[in-house]
C-alpha positions in Angstrom: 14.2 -19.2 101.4 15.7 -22.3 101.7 15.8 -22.8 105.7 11.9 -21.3 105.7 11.0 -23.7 103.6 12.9 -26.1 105.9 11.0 -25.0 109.0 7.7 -24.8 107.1 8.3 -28.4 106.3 9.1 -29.5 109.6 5.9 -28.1 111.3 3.7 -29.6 108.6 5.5 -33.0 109.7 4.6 -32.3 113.7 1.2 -30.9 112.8 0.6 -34.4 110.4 2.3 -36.5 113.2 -0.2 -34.6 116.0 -3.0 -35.6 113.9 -1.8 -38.8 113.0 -1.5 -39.4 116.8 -4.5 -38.0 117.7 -6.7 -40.2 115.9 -5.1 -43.1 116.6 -6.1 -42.0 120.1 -9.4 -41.3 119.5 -9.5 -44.7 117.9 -8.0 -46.8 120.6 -10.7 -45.1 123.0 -14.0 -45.5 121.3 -12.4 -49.5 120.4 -11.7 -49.6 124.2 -15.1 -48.5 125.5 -16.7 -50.1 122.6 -14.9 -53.6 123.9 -16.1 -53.0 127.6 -19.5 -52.1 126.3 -19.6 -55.3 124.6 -17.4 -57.6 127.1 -20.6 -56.4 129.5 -23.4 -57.1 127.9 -25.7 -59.2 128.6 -25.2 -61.7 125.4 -21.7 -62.1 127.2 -22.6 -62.5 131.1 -22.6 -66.0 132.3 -24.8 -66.5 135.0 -25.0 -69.1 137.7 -27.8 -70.8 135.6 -25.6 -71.1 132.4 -22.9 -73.1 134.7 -23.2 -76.7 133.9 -22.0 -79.0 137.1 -20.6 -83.2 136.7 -19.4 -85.0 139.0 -20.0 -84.3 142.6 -21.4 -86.2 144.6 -20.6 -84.7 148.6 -20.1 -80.6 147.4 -23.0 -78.9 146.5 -24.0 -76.9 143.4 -24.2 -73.2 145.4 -20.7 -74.6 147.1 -18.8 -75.1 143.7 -20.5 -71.9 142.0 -19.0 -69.8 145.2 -15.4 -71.5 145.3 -15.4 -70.5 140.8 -16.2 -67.6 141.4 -19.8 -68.2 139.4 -22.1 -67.7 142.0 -23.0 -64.4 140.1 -23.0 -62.3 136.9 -19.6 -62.4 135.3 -18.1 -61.5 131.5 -17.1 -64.2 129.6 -14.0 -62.3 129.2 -13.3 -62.1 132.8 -13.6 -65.5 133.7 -10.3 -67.0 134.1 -10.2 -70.9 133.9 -6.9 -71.5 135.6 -8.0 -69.3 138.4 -11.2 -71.3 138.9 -9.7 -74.7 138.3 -7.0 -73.7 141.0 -10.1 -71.9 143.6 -11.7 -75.5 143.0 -9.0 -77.5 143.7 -8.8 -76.0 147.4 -11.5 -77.6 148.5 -11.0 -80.6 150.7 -13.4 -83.0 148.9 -12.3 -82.3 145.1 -9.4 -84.4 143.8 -9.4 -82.9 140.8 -11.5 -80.1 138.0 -11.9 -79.8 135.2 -12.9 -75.9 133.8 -14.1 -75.3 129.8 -15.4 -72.0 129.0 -17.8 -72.1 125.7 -18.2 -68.9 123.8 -20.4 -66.4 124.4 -21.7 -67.3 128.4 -21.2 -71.1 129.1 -19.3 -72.8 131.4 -19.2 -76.6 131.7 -17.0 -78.0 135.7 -16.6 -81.5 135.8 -15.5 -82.2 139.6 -13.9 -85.3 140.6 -13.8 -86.0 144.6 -11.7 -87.8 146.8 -13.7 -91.5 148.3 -13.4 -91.2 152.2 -12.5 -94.6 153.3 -11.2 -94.2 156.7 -11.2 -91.9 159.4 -7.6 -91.2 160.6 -6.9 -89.9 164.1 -3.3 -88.4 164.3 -1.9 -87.8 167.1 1.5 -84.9 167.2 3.1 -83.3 170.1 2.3 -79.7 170.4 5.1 -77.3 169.2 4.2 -75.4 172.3 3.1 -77.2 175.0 3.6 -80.8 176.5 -0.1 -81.7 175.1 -0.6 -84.2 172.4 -2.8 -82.9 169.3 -5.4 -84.9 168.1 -6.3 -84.4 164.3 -9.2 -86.3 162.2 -8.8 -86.9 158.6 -10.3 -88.2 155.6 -8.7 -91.1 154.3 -8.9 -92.3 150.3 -7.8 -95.9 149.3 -4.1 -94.5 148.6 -3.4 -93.3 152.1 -4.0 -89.6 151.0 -5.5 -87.8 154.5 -7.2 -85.1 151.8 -9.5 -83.2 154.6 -10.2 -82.4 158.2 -13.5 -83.6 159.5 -15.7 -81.8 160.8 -19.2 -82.8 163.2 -22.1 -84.3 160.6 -19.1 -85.4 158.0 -18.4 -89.1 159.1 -20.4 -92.1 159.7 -20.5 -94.8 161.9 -19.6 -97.2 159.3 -16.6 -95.9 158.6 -13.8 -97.0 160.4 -11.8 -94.9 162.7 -7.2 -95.4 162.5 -5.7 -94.2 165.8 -1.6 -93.4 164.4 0.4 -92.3 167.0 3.0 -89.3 166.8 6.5 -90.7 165.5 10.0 -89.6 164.2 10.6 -87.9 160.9 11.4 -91.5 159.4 8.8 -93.3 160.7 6.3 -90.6 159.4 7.1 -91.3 155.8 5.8 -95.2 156.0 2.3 -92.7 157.3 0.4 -94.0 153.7 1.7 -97.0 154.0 0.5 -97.6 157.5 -2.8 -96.2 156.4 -3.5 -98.6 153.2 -2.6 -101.6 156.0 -5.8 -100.7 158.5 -7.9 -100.3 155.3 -6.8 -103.9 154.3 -7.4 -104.9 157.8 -10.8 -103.3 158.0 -11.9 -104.6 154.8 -10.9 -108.2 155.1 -12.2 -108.3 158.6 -15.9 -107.4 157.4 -15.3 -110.1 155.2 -14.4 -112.8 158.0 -16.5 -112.2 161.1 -19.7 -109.6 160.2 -20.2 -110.9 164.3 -18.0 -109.1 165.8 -18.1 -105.2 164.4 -15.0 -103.1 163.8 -14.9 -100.3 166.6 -11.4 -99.1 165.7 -7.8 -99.8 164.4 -4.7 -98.4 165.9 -0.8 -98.7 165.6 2.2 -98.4 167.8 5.4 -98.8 166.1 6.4 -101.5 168.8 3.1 -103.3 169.0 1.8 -103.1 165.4 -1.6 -103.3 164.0 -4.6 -103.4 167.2 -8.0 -104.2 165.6 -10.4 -103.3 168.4 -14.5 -105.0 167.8 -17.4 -105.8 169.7 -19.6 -108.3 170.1 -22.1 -106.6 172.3 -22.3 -104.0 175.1 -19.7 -105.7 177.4 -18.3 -108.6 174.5 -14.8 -106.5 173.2 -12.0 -108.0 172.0 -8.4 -106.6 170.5 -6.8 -108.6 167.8 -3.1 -107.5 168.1 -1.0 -107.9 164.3 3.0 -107.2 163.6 4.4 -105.4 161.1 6.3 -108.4 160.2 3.9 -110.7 159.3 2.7 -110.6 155.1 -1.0 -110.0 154.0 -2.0 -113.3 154.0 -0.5 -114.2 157.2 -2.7 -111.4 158.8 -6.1 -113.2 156.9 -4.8 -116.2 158.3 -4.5 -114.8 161.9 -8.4 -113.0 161.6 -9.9 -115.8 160.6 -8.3 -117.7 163.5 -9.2 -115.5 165.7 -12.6 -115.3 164.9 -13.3 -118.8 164.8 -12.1 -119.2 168.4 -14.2 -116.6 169.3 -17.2 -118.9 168.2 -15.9 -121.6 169.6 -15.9 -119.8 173.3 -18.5 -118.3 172.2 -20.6 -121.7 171.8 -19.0 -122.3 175.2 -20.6 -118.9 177.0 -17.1 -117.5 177.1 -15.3 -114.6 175.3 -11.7 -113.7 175.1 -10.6 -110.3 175.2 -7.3 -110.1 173.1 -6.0 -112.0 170.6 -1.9 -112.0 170.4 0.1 -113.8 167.6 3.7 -114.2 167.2 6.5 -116.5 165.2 7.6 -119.3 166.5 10.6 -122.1 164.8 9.1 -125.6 164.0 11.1 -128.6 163.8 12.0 -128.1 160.0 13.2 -124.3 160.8 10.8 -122.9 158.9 8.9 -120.2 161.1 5.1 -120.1 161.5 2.6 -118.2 163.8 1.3 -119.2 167.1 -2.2 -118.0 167.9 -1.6 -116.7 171.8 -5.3 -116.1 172.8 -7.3 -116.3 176.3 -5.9 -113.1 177.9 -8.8 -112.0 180.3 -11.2 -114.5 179.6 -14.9 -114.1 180.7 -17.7 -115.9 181.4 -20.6 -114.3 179.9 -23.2 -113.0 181.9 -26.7 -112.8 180.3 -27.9 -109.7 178.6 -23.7 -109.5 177.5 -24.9 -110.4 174.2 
């Protein structure tokens, strides 16, 4: 009696358990297609037009909806806001994003983009052949190259850094070199609006080559060290381009500009304006 009693007892507690189990079931599947009914309804859907945009200025709304993954119809549940603050963050013009999600179907991007200052032209020997590569960037004000360019991108204004291939070593001063030819292009708008910026390159032997014009035929290249401070290189512009008055006042143009240290009598050493190299008469119709 005992052991049916036993047995008895032990299939009530499988039949209660089955139950039990059963429900719970039943329970966690109606909850679960109740929560995807819900997650998908339209009082949860954030749509394009619910997508609040700040800060761009170059990237487009349609462009910034696409690379978030909110150009369409999407649950509030499934939108991710590391993914799309990561997705953003891929594009070459945005420095940074910011994502906030706002309960039920809101979403608020504040974008902020990289400032394209210069245009640098970097030239690398090819991995596979015995041609050079030629690659232009985007510039900002630190010396960060943060995109290719592309045709319709750039503008005239803007000037152009040729930075020649170099060793492992020499491509770490790369910013460095960069923020130089922005000072230089800066300061030299500053010092002679006459004679317009074309380009700016560097060789590690040569230095700093500022290349302007004065007019079709009228082009001159200012050749700087490395050695020489910031204030020496203001120094040397502005020499140079009141020289180039001065011949110019005389119909003649110089087309480079060299300067170099040289020991005065007190030991102390100072720059020497070397200037005159392929001097021209000017023609008319040169200006």
């Amino acid at each position: 009696m005992k052991r049916f009693l036993g047995t008895l007892s032990c299939i009530g507690y499988v039949l209660c358990t089955y139950v039990f189990i059963s429900l719970f079931a039943a329970a966690f599947c109606f909850a679960g297609d109740a929560f995807v009914t819900f997650k998908n309804s339209d009082k949860m859907l954030i749509t394009p037009e619910n997508v609040e945009i700040s800060g761009n200025y170059r990237l487009g709304r349609e462009d910034i909806l696409f690379a978030a993954g909110l150009d369409k119809k999407i649950s509030f549940f499934d939108a991710d806001r590391k993914k799309m603050t990561l997705n953003l963050t891929t594009c070459g013009w945005v420095k940074k994003a910011f994502v906030e999600k706002f309960f039920p179907d809101s979403v608020k991007i504040h974008i902020e983009e990289f400032k394209p200052v210069m245009i640098v032209n970097s030239r690398k020997k090819s991995p596979d052949s015995d041609k050079d590569l030629f690659m232009m960037w985007f510039s900002d004000a630190d010396g960060i190259l943060f995109k290719r360019v592309v045709p319709g991108e750039s503008s005239n204004d803007m000037p152009v850094f040729f930075l020649n291939y170099s060793t492992p070593e020499e491509d770490k001063k790369r910013p460095e070199r960069i923020k130089n030819a922005i000072f230089l292009a800066e300061k030299w708008g500053t010092i002679s609006p006459f004679c317009k910026l074309d380009a700016i390159s560097y060789e590690v032997l040569v230095g700093y080559s500022m290349e302007c014009s004065a007019g079709r035929n009228l082009k001159t290249v200012i050749r700087l060290k490395d050695e020489f401070s910031g204030d020496e290189w203001v120094k040397m512009m502005t020499d140079a381009a009141n020289a180039m008055n001065s011949l110019l006042a005389e119909n003649q143009w110089a087309g480079e500009y060299e300067f170099d240290k040289v020991e005065n009598s007190f030991g102390e050493k100072k720059y020497e304006t070397i200037l005159g190299k392929r001097v021209q008469n000017i023609k008319k119709g040169e200006l």
